[in-house]
C-alpha positions in Angstrom: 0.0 0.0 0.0 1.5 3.2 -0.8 2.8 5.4 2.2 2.5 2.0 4.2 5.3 3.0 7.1 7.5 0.0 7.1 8.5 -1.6 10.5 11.6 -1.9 13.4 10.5 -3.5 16.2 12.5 -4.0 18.9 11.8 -6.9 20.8 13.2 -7.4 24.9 12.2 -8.9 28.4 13.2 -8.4 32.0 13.8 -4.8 32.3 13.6 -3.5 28.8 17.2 -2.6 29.1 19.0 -4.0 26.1 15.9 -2.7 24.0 15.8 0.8 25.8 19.4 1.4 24.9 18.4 0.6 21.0 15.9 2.4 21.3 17.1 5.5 22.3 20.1 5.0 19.4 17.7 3.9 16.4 14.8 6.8 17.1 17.9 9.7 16.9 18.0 8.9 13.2 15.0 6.9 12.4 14.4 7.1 8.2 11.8 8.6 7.0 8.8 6.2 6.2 9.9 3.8 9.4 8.2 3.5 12.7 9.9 2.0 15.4 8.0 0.1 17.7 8.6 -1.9 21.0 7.4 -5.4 22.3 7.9 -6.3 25.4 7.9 -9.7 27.0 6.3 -7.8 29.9 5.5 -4.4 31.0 8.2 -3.2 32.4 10.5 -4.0 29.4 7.7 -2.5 26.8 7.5 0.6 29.4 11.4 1.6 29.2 11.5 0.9 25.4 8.7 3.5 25.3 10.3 5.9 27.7 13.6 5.6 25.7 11.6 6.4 22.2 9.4 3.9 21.0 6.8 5.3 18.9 4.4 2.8 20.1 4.2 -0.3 22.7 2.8 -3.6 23.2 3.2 -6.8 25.7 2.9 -10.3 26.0 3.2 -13.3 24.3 0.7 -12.3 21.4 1.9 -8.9 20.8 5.4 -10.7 19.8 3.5 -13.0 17.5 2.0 -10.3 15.6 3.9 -8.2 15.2 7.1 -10.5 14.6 4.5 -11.5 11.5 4.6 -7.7 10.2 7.9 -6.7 11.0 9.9 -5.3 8.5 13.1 -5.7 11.0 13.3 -6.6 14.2 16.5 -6.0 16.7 16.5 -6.8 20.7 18.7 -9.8 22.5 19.6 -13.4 20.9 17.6 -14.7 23.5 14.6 -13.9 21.8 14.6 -16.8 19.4 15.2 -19.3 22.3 13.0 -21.2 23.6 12.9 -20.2 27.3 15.3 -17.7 26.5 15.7 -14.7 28.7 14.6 -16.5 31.9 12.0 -18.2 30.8 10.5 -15.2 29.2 10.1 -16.4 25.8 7.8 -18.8 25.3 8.7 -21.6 22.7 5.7 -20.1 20.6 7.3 -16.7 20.6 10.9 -18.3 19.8 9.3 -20.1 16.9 7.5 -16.4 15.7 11.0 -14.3 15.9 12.9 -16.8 14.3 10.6 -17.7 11.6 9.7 -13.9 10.8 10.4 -12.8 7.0 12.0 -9.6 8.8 15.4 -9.0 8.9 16.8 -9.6 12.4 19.3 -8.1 14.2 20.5 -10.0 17.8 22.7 -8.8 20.5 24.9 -11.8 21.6 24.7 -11.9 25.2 25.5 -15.2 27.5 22.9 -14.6 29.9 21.0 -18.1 28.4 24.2 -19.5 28.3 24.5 -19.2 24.4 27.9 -18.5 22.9 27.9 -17.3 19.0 31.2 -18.3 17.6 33.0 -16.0 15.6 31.7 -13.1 17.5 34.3 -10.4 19.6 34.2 -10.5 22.9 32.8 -6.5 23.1 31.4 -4.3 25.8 27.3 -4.5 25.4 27.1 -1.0 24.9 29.2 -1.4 22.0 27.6 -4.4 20.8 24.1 -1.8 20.8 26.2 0.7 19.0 27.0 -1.9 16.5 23.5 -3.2 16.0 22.1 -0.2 15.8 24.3 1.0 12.9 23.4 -2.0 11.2 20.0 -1.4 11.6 19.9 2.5 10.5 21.7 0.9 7.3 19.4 -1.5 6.3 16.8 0.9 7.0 18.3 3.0 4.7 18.7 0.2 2.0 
């Protein structure tokens, strides 16, 4: 449809924290004709991705379903297409949606759920964010 805004959602759990800090470095330079939405595991995390500048927000298992389906790139922790990843917040369901979205995806290594991705640096997480978020203003800008 024409002047259809394409997608970046940024996906997270816990406290929002990893998505927050994307967040707040994606929306600084956010391409015209992209919105940049957050989905949160829980509250909390969709709360602080909001705060940090989500345009808009949603929570819970469903919400990831969705809007994994209509994503035109999603970013947030690798965790996210584990099954009981981030604690237990991700639901095999919601795994199964993130990892077998069309979008693009772009995953923060972290070892939190114990997963180590060879062939990555061993890097600072805010540099890691920094990273991902250039990658992700780049394809936006594709």
């Amino acid at each position: 449809m024409a002047g259809e805004k394409r997608r970046a959602v940024i996906l997270d759990g816990q406290g929002g924290g990893i998505g927050a800090q994307l967040a707040r470095l994606v929306s600084r330079e956010l391409p015209a004709g992209w919105e940049l939405l957050a989905v949160g595991t829980n509250v909390s995390a969709t709360a602080a991705m909001l705060k940090a500048g989500a345009s808009q927000g949603a929570t819970g298992e469903n919400a990831v379903i969705y809007n994994a389906a209509r994503a035109d790139l999603i970013l947030g922790p690798i965790g996210l297409i584990l099954a009981n990843g981030i604690m237990g917040e991700v639901s095999p369901v919601m795994a199964s949606a993130v990892s077998g979205s069309g979008a693009v995806k772009i995953l923060i290594p972290t070892t939190t759920c114990g997963v180590y991705v060879a062939g990555t640096e061993d890097l600072r997480l805010e540099e890691y964010l920094r990273l991902a978020a250039e990658k992700a203003l780049a394809v936006m800008g594709q």
